[in-house]
N, C-alpha and C positions, 0 to 999 in steps of 0.2 A: 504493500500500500504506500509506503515510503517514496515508491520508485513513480507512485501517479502523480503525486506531490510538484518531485522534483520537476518530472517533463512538462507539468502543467507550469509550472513557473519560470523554466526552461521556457517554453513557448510563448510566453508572454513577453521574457527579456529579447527573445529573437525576432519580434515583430514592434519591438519600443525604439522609436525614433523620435516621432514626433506626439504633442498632446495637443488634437483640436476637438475644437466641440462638434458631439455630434448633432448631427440637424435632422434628425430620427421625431415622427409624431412625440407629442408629450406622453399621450396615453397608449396601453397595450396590455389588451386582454384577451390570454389564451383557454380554451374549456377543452379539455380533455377527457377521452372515457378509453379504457384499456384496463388489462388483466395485470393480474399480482400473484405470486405466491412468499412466503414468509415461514423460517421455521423457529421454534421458541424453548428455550431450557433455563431452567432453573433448578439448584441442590442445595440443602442444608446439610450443618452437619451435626453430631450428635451432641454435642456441646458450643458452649460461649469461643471455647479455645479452640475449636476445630478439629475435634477429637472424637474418637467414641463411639462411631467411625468417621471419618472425616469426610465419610458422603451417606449420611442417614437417609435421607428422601431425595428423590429426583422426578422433576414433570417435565418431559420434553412433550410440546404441538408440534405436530409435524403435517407439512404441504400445506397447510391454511390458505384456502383460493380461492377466489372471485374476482368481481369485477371492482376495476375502480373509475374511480373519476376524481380530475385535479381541475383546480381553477387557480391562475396567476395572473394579479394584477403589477403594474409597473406605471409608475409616473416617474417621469422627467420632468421636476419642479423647479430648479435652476441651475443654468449652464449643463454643467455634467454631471450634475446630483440627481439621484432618483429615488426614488421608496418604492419598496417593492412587499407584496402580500402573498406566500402561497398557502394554499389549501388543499389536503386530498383526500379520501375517505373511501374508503377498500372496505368491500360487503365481503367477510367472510360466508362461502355458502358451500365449501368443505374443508374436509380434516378430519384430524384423528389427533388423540393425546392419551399418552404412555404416560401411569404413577408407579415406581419402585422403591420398595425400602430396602436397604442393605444390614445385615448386621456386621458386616468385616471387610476395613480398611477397602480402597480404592474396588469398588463396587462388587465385593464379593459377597459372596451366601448372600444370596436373594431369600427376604422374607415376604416378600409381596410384590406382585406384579399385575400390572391387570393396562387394557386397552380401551378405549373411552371415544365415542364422538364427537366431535368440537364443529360443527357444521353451521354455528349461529355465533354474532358478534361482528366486530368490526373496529379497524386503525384508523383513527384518527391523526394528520401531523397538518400543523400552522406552524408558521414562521412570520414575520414581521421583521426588513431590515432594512438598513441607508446604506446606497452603495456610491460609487464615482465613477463613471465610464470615462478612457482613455481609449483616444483611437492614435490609430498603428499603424502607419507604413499607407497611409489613405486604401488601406485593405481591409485591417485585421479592427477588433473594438473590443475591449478587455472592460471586464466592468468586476472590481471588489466591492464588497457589502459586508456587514459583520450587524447582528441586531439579536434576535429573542426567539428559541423554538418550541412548539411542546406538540409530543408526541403520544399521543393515550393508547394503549390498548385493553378493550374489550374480551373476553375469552373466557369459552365456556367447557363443562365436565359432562358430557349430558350419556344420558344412559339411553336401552333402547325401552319403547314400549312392550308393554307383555313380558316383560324381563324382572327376576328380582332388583333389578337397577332403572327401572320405569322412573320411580320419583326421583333420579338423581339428576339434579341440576345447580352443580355447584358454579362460582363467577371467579374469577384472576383477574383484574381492571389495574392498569400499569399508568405511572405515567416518566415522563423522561422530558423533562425541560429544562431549559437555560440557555447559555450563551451558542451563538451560531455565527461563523465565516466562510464565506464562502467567494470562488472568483470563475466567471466565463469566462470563453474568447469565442469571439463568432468570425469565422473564416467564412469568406465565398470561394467557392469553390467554381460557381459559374454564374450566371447576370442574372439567374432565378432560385439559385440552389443556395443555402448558407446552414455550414454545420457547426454542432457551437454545443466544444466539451466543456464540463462544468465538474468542479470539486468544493464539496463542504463538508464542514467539521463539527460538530456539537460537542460543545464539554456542558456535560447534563449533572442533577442529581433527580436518580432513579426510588420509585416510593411505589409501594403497592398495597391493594387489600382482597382478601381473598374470602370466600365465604362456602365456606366446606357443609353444602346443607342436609347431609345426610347424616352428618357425628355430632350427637346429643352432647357430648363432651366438652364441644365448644360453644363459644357465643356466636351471635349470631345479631347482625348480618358480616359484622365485621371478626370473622376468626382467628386470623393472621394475618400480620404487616409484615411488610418489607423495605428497607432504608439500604441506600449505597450510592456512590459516587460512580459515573462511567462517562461514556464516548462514544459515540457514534457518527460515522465515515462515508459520506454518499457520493461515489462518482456517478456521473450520467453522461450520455451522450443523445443531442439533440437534433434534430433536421427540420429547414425550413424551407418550405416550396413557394415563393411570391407568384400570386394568382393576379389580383391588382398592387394599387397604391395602400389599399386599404387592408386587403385580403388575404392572409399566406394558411396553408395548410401544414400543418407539424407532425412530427413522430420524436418518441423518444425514448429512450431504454435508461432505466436506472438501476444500479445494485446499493444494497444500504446493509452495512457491519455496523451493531452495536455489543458495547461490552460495558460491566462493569466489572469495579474489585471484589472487593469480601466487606459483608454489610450486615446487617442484624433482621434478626428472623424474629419477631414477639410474638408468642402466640396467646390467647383471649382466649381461660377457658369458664365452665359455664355456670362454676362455686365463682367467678371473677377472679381468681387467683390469675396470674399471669408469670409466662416464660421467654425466657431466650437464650438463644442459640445462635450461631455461625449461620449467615448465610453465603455459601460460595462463591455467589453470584449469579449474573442473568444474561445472557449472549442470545439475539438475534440477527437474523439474516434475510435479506428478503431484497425479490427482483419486480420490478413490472415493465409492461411495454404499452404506450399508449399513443392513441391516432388523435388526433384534435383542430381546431380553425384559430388563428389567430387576428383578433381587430387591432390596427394599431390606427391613432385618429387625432 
């Protein structure tokens, strides 16, 4: 990931010559609808110290997919200053999700396993940021921004009907906000075509609550939290087809790596006595490709 970093800033230094303004509409708004998948893990471990074993429970979601749809706004509100708004919101409408307990060290002797539907829910991510475009070589336009993101995830335990796991409908609701940088370069590549890779960065703090509704044991709605610090890494690559002045047609593929450290697991049980424990951490991963129209005006 180190190495997208560098070419992307590589590529910017190699199209920096001059800085004019660009004389691009003020406004530009693109709607997108396109496909997603996402996969999701998280472990605790059997103590505070990360002990006992040092991976007691694990939930991975796994292929979580549907459709999505994004909307980005963009003003050019002076000179080369712009504010830009993204939104995207991905209908999970499959999956599956894997719960396992371990009793020994680095995921040995399985005391429990079992496989779970996740077919309902949905990701949320907003962003809010100021950026600076710089044009390049009367070719290239490089545009940094750095502002505010949050990222929610939705996500469910669901059992099947007619099953002794009919009434299981437990909830995992995530959130991951904070500071976001990020920088384009939009290259033409021909008088209608302009493609235009992108990298950002999220330094998040990561918080969750989970609601385990089938264990009398706990409280309820809220059973367990989740606290940690992490990061989250989105390259994309974009394409733009100009139909008029006003009119261009888009595609665009993204990948997006989030991670965090080791954070605390509290668990709410149903005397109100309360625990915790190590939590591992939480890492996902997840791509989409999506077609859309772009107004600029």
């Amino acid at each position: 990931m180190k190495r997208v970093i560098v070419f992307s800033l590589l590529g910017i230094l190699a199209c920096a010559i001059t800085n004019a303004q660009d004389k691009k509409q003020k406004f530009i708004i693109t709607g997108q609808l396109g496909y997603f998948q996402e996969d999701f893990r998280w472990s605790i471990a059997g103590t505070s110290q990360g002990t006992d074993p040092n991976i007691y429970s694990e939930l991975r979601w796994q292929k979580l997919s549907g459709p999505q749809a994004k909307v980005n706004f963009q003003y050019n509100f002076w000179k080369d200053f712009l504010f830009k708004i993204d939104f995207s919101r991905s209908f999970i409408t499959s999956g599956t999700v894997t719960d396992t307990d371990f009793g020994d060290d680095n995921r040995k002797d399985t005391l429990y396993h079992d496989s779970f539907k996740s077919n309902e829910g949905y990701i949320n991510s907003l962003s809010f940021a100021l950026g600076y475009k710089i044009k390049l070589l009367k070719i290239c336009t490089a545009s940094i921004y750095a502002g505010y993101s949050d990222d929610r995830q939705s996500l469910y335990i669901l059992g099947d009907p007619g099953l002794f796991t009919s009434d299981l409908r437990s909830t995992y609701a995530t959130k991951w906000n904070g500071f976001v940088i990020g920088s384009d370069l939009k290259i033409p590549i021909q008088k209608k075509i302009i493609i235009e890779p992108q990298i950002v960065y999220h330094q998040v703090n990561y918080s969750a609550n989970a609601d385990w509704n089938l264990i009398a044991q706990f409280k309820h709605p809220v059973s367990f939290a989740h606290l940690a610090k992490g990061f989250g890494i989105e390259p994309a690559l974009n394409f733009h087809y100009t139909l008029t002045k006003i009119i261009s047609l888009t595609a665009s593929g993204k990948y997006s790596y989030w991670s965090t450290g080791k954070g605390i697991d509290t668990l709410y049980l149903a005397d109100d006595s309360i625990s915790t424990t190590q939590l591992n951490g939480a890492i996902r991963n997840n791509w989409s490709i999506v077609l859309g129209t772009s107004l600029s005006f």
